[in-house]
Residue frames as qw, qx, qy, qz and C-alpha x, y, z in Angstrom:
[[0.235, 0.207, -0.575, 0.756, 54.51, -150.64, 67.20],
 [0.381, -0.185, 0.238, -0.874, 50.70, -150.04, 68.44],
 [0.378, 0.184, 0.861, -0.286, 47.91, -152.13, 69.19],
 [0.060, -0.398, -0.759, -0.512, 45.29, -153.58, 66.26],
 [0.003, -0.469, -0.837, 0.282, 42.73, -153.29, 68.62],
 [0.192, 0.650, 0.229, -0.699, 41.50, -149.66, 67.25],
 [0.720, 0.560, 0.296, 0.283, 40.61, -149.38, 63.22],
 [0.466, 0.740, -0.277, 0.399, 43.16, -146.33, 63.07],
 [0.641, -0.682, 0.177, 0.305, 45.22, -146.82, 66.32],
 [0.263, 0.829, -0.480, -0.116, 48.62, -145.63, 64.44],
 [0.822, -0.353, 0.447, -0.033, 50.58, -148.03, 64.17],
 [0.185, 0.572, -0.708, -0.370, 54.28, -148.62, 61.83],
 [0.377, 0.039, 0.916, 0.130, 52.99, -152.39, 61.30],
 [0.552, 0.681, 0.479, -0.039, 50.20, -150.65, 59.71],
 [0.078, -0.770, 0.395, 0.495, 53.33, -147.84, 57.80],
 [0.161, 0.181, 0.926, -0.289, 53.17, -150.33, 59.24],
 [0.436, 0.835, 0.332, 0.047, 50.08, -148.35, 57.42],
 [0.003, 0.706, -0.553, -0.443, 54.53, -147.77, 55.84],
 [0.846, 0.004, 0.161, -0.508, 46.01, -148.11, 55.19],
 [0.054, -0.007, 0.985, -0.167, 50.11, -148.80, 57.18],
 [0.258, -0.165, 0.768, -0.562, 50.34, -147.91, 57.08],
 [0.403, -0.367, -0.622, -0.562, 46.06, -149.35, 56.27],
 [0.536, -0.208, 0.215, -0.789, 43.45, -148.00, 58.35],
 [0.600, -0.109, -0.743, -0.276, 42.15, -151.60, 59.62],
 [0.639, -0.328, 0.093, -0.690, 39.52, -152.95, 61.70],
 [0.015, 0.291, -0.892, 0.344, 40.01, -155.94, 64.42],
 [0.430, -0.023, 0.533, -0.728, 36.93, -155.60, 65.29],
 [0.264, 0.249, 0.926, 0.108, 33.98, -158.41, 64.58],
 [0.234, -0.126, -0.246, -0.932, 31.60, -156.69, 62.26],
 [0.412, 0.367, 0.691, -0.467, 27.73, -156.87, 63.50],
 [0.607, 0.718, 0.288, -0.182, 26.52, -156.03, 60.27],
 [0.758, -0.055, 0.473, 0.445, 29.43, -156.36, 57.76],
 [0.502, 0.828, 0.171, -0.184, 29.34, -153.55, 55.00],
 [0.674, 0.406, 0.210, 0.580, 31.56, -152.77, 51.58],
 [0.379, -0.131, 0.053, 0.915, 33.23, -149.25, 51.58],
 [0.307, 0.785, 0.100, -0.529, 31.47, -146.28, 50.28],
 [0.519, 0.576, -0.479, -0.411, 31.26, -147.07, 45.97],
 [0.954, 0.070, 0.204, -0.206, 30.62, -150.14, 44.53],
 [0.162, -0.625, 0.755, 0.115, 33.94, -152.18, 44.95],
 [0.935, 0.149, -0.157, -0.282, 34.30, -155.22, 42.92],
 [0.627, -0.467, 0.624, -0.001, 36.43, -157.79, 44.01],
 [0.829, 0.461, -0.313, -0.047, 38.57, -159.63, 41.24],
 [0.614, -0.457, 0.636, 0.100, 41.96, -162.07, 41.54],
 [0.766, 0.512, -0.381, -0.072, 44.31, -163.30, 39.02],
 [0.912, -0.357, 0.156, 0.127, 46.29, -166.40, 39.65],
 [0.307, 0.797, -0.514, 0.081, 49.96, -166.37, 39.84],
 [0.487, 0.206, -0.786, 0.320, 52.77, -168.84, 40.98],
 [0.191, 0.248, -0.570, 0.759, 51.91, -167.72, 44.36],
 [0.009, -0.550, -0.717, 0.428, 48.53, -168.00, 44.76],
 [0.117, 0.802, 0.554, 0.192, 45.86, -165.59, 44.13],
 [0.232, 0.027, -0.013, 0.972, 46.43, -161.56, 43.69],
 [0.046, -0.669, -0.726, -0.156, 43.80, -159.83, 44.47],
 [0.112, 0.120, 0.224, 0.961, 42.77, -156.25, 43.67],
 [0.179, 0.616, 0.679, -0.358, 39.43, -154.40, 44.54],
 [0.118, 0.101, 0.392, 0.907, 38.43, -152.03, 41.49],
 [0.132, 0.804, 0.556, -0.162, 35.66, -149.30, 41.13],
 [0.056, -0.703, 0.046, 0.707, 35.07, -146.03, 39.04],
 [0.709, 0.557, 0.326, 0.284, 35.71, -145.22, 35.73],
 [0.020, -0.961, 0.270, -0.059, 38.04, -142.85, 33.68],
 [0.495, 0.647, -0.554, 0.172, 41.90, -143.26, 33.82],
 [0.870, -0.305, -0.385, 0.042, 43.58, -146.14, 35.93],
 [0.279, -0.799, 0.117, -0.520, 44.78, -145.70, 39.20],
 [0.854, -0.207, -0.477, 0.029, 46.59, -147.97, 41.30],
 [0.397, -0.685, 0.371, -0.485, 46.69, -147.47, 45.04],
 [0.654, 0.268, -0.615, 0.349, 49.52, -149.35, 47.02],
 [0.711, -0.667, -0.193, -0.113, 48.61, -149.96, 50.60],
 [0.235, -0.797, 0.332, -0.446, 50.81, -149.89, 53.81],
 [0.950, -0.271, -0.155, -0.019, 52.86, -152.16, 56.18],
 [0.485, 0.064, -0.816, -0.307, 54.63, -154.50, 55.12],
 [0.191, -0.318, -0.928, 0.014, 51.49, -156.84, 55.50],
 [0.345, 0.444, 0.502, -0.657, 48.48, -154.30, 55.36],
 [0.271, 0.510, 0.757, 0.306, 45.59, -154.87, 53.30],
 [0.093, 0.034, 0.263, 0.960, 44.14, -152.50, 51.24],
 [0.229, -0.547, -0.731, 0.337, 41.02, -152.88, 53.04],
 [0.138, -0.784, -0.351, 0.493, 40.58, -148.94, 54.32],
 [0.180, -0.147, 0.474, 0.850, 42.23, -147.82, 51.18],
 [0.019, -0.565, -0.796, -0.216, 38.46, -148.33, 49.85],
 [0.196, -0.842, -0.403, 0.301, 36.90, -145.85, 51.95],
 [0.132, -0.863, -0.277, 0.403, 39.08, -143.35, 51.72],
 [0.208, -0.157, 0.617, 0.742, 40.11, -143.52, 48.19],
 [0.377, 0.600, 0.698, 0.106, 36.07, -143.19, 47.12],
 [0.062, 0.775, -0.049, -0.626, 36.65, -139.59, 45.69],
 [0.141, -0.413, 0.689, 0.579, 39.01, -140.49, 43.44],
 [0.389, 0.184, 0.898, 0.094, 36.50, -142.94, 42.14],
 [0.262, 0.743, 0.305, -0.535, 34.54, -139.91, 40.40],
 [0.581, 0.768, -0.126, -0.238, 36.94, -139.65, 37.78],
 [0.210, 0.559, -0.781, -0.180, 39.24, -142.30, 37.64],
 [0.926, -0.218, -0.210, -0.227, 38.81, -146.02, 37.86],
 [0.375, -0.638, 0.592, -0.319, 40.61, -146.70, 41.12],
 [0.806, 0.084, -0.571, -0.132, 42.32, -150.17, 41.94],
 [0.560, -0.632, 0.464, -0.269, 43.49, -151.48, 45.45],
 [0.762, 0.206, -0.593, 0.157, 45.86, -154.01, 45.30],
 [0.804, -0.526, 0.275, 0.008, 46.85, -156.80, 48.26],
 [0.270, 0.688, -0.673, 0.022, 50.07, -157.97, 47.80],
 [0.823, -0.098, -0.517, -0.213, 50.35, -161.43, 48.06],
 [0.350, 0.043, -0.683, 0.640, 50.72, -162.21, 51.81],
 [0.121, 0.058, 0.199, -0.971, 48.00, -159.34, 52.36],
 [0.481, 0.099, -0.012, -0.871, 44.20, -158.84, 52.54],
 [0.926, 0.241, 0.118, -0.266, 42.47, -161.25, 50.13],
 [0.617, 0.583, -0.505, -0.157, 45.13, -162.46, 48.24],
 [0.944, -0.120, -0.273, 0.144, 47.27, -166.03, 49.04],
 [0.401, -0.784, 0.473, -0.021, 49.93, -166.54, 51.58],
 [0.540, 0.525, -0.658, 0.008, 53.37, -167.84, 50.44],
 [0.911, -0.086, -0.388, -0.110, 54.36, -171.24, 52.13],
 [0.735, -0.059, -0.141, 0.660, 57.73, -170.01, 52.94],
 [0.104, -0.960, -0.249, 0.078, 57.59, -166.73, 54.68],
 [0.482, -0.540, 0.264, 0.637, 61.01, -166.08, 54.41],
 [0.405, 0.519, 0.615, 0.435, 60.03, -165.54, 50.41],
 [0.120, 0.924, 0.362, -0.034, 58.09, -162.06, 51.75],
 [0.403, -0.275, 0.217, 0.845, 60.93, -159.32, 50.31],
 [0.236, 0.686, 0.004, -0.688, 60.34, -155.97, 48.48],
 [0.051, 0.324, -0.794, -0.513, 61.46, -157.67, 45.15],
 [0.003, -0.234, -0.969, -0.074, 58.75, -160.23, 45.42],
 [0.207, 0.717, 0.545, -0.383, 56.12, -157.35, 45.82],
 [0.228, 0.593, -0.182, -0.750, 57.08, -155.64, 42.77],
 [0.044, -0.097, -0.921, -0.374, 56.56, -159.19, 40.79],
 [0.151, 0.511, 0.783, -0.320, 53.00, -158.95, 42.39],
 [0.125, 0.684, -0.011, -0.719, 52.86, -154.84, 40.52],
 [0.304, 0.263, -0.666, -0.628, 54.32, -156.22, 36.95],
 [0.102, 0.298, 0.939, 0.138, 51.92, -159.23, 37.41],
 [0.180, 0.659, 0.573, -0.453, 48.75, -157.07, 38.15],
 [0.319, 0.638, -0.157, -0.683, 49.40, -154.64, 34.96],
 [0.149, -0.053, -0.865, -0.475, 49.87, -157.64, 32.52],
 [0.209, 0.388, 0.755, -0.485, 46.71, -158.54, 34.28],
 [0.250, 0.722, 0.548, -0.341, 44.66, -155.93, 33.50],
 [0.603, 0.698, 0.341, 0.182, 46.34, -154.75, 29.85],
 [0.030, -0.973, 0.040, 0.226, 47.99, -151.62, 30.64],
 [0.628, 0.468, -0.177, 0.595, 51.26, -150.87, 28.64],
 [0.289, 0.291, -0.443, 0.797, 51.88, -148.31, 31.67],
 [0.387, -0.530, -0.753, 0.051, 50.52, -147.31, 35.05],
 [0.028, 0.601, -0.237, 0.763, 50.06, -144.55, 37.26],
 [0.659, -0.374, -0.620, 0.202, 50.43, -145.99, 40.81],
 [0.053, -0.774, 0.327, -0.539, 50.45, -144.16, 43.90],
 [0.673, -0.026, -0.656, 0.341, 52.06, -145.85, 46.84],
 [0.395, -0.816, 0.229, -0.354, 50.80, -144.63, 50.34],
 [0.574, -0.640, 0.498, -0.113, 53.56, -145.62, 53.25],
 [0.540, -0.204, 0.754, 0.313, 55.55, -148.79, 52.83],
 [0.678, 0.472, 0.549, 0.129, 53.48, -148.97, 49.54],
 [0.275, 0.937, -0.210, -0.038, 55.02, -145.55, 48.06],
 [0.560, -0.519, 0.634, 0.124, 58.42, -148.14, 48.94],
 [0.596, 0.290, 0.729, 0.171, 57.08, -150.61, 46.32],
 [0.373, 0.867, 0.243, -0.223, 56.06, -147.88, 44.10],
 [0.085, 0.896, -0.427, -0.086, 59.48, -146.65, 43.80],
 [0.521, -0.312, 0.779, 0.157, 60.90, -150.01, 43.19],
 [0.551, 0.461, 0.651, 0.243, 58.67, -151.01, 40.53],
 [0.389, 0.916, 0.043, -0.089, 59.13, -147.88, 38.91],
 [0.191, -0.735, 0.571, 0.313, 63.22, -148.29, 39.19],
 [0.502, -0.132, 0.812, 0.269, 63.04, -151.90, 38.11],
 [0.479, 0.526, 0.685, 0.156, 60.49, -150.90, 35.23],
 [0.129, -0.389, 0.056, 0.910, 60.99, -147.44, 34.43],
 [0.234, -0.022, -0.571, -0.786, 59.36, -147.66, 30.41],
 [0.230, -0.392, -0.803, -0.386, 55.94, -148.84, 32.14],
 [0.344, -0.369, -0.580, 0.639, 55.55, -146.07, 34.30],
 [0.018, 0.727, 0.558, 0.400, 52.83, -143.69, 33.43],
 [0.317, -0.692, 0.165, -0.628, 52.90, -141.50, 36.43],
 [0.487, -0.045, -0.687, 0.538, 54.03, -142.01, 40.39],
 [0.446, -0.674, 0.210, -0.550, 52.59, -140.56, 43.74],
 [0.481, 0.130, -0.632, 0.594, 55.00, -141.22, 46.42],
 [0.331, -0.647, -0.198, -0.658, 52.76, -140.94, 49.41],
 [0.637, -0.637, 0.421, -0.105, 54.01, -140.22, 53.91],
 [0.999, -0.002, 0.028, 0.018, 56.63, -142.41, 52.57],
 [0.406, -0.742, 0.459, 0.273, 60.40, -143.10, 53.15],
 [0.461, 0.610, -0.597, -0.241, 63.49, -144.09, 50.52],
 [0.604, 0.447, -0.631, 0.193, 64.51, -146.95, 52.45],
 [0.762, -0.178, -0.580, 0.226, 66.31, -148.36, 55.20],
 [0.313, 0.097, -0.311, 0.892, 68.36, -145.41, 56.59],
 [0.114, -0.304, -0.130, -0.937, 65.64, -143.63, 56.32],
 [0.679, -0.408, -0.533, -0.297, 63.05, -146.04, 58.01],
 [0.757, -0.108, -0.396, 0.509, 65.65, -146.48, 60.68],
 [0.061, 0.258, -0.066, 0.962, 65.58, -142.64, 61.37],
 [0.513, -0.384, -0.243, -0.729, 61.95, -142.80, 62.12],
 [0.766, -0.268, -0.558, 0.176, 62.59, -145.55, 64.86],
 [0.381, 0.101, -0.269, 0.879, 65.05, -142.71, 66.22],
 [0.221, -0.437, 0.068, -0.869, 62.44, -140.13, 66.63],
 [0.735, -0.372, -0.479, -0.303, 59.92, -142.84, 67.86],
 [0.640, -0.097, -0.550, 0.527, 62.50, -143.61, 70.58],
 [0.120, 0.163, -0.311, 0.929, 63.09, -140.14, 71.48],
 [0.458, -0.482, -0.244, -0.706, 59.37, -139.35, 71.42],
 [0.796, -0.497, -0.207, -0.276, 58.95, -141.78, 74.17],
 [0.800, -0.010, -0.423, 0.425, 61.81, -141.28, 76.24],
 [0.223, 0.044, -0.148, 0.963, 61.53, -137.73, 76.50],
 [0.408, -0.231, 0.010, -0.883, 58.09, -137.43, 76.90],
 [0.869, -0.234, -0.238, -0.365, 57.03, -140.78, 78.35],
 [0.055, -0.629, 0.686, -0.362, 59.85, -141.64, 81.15],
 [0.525, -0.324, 0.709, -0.341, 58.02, -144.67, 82.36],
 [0.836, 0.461, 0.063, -0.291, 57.23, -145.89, 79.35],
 [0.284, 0.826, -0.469, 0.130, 60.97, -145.82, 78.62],
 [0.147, -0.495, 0.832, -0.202, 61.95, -147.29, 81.35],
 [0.830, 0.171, 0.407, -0.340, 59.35, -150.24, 80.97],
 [0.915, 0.394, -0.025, -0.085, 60.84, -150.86, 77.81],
 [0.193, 0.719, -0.638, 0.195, 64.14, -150.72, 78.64],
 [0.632, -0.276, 0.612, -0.386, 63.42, -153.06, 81.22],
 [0.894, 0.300, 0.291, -0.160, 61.67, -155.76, 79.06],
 [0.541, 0.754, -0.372, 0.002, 64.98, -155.43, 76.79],
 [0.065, 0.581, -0.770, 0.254, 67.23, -156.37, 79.21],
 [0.680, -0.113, 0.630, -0.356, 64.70, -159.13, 79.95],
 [0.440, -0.092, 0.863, 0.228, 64.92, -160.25, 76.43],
 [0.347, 0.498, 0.768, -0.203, 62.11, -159.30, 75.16],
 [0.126, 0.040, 0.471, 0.872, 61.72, -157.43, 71.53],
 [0.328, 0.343, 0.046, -0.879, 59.39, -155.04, 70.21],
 [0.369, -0.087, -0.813, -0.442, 57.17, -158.23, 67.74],
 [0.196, -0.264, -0.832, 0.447, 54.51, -158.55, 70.59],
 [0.229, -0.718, -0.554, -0.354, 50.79, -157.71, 71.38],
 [0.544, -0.649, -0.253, 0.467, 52.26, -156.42, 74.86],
 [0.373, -0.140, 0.124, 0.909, 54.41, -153.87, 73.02],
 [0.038, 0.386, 0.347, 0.854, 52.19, -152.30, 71.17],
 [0.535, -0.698, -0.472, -0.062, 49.77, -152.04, 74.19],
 [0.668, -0.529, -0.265, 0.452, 52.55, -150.44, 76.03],
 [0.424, -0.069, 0.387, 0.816, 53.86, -148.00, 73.30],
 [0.136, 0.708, 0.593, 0.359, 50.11, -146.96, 71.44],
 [0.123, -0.918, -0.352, -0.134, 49.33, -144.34, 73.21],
 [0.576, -0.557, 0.083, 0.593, 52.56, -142.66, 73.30],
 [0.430, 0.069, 0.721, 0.539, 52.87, -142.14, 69.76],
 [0.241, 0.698, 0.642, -0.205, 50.17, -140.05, 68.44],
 [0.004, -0.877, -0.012, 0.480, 51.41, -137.02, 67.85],
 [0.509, -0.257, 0.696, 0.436, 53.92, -139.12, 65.88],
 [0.220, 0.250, 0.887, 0.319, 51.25, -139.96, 62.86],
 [0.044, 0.731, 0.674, 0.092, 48.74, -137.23, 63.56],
 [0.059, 0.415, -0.003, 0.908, 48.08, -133.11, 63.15],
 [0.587, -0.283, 0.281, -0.705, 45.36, -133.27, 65.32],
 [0.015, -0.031, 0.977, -0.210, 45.25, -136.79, 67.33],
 [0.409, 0.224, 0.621, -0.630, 41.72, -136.58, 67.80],
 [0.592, 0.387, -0.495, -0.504, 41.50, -137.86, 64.26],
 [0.186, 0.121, -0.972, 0.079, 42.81, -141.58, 65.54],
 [0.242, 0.104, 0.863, -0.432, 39.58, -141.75, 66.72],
 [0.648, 0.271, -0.191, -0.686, 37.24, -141.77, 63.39],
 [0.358, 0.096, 0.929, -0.017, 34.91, -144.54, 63.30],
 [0.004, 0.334, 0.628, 0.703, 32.23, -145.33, 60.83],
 [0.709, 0.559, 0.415, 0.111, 30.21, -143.89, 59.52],
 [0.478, -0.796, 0.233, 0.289, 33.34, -141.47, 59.35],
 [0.187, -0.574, 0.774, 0.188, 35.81, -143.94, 58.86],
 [0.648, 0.071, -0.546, -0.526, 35.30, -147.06, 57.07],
 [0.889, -0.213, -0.021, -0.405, 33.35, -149.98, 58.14],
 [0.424, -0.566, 0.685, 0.174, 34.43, -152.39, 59.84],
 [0.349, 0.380, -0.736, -0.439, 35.88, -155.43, 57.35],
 [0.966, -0.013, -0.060, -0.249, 33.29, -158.66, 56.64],
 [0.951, 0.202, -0.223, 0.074, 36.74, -160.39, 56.72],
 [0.428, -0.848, 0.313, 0.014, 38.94, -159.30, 59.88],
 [0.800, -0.499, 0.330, 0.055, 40.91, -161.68, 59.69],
 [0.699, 0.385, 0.224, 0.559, 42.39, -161.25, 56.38],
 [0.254, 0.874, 0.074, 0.408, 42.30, -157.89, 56.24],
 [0.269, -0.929, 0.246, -0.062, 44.31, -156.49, 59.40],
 [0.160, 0.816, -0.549, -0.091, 47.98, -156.69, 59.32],
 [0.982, -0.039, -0.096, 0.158, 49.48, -160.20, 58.53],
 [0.368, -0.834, 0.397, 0.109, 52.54, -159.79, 61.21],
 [0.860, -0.141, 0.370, 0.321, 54.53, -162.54, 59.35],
 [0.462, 0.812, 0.201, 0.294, 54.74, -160.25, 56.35],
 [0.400, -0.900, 0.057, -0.162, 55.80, -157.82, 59.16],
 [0.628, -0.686, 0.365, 0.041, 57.86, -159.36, 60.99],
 [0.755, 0.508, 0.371, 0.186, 59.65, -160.76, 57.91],
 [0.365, 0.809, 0.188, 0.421, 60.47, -158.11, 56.06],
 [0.070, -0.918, 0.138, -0.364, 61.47, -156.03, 59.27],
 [0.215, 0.447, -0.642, 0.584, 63.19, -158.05, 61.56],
 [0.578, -0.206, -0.773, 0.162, 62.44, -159.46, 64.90],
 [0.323, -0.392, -0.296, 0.809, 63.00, -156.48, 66.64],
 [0.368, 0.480, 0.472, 0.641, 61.26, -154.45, 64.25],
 [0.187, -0.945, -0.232, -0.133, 60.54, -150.98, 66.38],
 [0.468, -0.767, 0.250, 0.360, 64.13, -150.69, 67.57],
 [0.368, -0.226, 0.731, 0.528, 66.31, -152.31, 64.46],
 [0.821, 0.405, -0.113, -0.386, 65.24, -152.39, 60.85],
 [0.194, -0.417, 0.854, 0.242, 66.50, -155.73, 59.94],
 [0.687, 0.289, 0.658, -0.107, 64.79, -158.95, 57.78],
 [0.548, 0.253, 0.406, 0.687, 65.06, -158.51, 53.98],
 [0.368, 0.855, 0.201, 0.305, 64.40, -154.90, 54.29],
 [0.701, -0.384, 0.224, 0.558, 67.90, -154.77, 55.53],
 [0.400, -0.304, 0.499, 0.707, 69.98, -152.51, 53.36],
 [0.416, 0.538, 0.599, 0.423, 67.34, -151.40, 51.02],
 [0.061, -0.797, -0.160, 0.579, 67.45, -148.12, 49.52],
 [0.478, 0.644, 0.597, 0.027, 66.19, -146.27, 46.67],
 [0.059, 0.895, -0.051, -0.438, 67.17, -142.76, 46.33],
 [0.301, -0.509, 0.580, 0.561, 69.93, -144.02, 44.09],
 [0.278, 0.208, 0.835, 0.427, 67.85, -145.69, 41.54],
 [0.339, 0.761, 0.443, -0.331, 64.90, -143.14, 41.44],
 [0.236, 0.571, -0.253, -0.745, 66.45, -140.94, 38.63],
 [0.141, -0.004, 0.926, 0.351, 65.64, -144.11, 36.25],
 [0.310, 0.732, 0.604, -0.055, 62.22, -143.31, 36.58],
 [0.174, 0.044, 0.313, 0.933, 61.93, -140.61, 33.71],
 [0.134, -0.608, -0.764, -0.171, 57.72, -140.56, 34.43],
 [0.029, -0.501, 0.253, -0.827, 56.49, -137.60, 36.08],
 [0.432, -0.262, -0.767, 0.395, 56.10, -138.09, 39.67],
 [0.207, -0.739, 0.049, -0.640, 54.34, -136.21, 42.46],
 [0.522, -0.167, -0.763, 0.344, 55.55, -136.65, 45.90],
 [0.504, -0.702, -0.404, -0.298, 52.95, -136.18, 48.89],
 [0.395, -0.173, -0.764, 0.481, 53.43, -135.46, 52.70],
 [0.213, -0.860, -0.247, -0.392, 52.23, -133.67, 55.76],
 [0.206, 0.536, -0.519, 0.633, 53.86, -131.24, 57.71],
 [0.313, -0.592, 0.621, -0.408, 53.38, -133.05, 61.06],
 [0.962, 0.175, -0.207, -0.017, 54.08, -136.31, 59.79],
 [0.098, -0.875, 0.438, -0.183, 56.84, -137.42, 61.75],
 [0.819, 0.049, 0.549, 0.158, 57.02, -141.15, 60.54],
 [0.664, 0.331, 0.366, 0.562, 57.52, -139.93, 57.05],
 [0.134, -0.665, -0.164, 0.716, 58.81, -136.24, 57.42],
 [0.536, 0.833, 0.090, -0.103, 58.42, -133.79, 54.66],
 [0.076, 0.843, -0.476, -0.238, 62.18, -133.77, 54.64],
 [0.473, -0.113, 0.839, 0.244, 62.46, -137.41, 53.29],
 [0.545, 0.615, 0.557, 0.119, 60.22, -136.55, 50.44],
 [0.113, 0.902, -0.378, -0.178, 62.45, -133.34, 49.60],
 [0.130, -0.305, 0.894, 0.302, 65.15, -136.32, 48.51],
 [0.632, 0.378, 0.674, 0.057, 62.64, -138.29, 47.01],
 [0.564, 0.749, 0.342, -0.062, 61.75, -135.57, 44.92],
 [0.261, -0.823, 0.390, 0.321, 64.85, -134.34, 44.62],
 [0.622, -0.207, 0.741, 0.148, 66.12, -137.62, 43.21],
 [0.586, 0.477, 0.629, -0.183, 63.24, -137.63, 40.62],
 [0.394, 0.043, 0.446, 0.802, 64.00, -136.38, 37.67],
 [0.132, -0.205, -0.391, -0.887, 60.83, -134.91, 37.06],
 [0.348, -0.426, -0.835, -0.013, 59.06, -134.59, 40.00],
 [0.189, -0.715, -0.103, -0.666, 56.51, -132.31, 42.06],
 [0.380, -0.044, -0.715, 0.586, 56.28, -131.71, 45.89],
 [0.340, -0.545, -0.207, -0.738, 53.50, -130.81, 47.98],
 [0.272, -0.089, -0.808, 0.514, 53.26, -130.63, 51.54],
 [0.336, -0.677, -0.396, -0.522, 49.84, -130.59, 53.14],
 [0.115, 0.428, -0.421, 0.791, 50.00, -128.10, 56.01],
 [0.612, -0.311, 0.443, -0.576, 47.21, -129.33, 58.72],
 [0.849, 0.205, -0.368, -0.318, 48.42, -133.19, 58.16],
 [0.543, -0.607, 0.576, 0.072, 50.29, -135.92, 59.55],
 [0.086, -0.316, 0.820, 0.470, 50.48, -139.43, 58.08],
 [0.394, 0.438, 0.765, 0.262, 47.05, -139.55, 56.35],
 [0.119, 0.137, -0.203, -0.962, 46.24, -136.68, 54.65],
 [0.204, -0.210, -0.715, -0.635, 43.54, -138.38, 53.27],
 [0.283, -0.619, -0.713, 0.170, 41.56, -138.39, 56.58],
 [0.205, -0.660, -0.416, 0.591, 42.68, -134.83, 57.98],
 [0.096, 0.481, -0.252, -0.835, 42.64, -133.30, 54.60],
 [0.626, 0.146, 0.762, 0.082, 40.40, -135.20, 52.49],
 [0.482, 0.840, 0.240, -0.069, 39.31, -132.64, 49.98],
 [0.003, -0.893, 0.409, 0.188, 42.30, -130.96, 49.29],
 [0.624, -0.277, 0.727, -0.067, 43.92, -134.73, 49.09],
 [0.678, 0.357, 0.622, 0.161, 41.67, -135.86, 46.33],
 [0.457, 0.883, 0.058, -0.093, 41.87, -132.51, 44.60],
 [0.219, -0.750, 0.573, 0.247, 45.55, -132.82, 44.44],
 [0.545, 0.031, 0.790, 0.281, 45.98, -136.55, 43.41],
 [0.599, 0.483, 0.592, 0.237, 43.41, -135.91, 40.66],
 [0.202, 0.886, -0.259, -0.327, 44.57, -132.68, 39.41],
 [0.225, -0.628, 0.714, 0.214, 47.95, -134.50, 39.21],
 [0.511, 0.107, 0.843, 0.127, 46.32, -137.78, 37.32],
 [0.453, 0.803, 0.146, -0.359, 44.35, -135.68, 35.06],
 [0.096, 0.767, -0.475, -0.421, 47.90, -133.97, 33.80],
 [0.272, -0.530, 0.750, 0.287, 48.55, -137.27, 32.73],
 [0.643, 0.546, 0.530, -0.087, 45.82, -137.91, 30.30]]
């Protein structure tokens, strides 16, 4: 819903960082640099093209599930290098995303087809089970592959993230309100452009919508504006890395800020989560108002065996406006599962 044009401008295509959500960078790099910790870049071939996965650390595996649909795991780097102290950390793209190939036939891009990309990446790299944590849209995927696999689930972290459709579709609701009731001309601008025809898939929308929206994604807004050395650098490879809208636009619909529709139409999880029998921790922050703490109270609800933890001076990254607390959680919680 926001413009690229900032590396964290909020923005549901990056949830949308549903790092959409992925923290990414538009911007040409003058001096290109790698994250903070020495990421290696790897890829394993599949029907589809390459999968690619950035890995770094040591210690128990980890596997961090970016944002979107269609954000690279790009800024996951940066601000997953804690973790990297005591666990070896992976970033996975999902094929469509980041490094990894794009499918021929975009109509292909569907939640089902990104949890083949999850069971491909653990044959991959050996594991009989994983412990994955899925931030935004990627805590979606998380909780699929853990329904459709249940016996290779090691551990879960469900992170700012929603069950589904209904639920995604709720968060459009608030978005609306937010800017109707506090942005009247903004409102009417887009009302306007509706009745002219004109849907919410567009560089103009999010240019018209960004800065409305803050409060939406942030405890303190004046976070959306960490740059490096901060935030992370920008990416040696813009163009892969910041949100591939076909993925996007795919997956959500044409209309995708007002309607969920495309093939996440009609998905929705809560019913299959008690299959997972793993222990789970689900994440938010209490002024997260893309993924509220009260959609992760059903997640965890759901879980059969799961924790809940709401961080209290957060929106939807904890990991920026709480980083310490953040990593000491996750790795408390990954520890238990050694």
């Amino acid at each position: 819903m926001f413009s690229l044009h900032h590396p964290l401008m909020p923005t549901r295509r990056q949830l949308a960082l549903f790092l959409g959500a992925s923290t990414l960078s538009n911007l040409e790099p003058a001096n290109a640099t790698a994250p903070s910790t020495d990421w290696k870049e790897h890829a394993t071939e599949t029907p589809d093209g390459p999968l690619a996965y950035a890995r770094a650390g040591q210690g128990p595996l980890l596997v961090l599930l970016p944002g979107g649909p269609g954000g690279s795991g790009w800024a996951l780097r940066h601000w997953s290098a804690p973790l990297t102290d005591h666990f070896t950390v992976v970033v996975l793209d999902n094929i469509g995303r980041g490094r990894s190939g794009r499918l021929a036939d975009p109509r292909r891009y569907t939640l089902a087809r990104d949890v083949e990309d999850l069971e491909r990446l653990r044959q991959h790299l050996g594991q009989e089970r994983l412990c994955v944590y899925g931030h935004s849209y990627g805590g979606l995927l998380a909780q699929a592959w853990g329904a459709a696999h249940p016996q290779r689930v090691r551990g879960l972290i469900l992170g700012n993230t929603l069950h589904g459709a209904r639920a995604w579709q709720e968060q459009l609701e608030r978005c609306k309100a937010q800017v109707r009731f506090q942005h009247p001309a903004v409102w009417a601008q887009w009302r306007a452009d509706r009745a002219r025809g004109l849907r919410s898939d567009r560089d103009a929308f999010d240019d018209l919508l960004g800065p409305c929206l803050d409060t939406l994604y942030w405890h303190n807004p004046e976070h959306a504006g960490r740059r490096p050395p901060v935030g992370p650098p920008p990416s040696p490879q813009p163009e892969r890395d910041r949100l591939n809208r076909a993925v996007y636009r795919v997956m959500l619909g044409d209309d995708p800020e007002w309607q969920v529709g495309g093939t996440l139409a009609g998905v929705e999880m809560l019913p299959q989560l008690p299959r997972i029998q793993a222990p789970a921790l689900v994440l938010s922050g209490r002024a997260d108002r893309i993924c509220p703490p009260s959609a992760a109270l059903e997640m965890a609800a759901a879980l059969p065996y799961a924790q809940q933890h709401v961080f209290e001076h957060s929106g939807h990254r904890p990991f920026i406006e709480e980083p310490a607390a953040w990593a000491a959680r996750v790795s408390r919680f990954v520890g238990s599962l050694s």
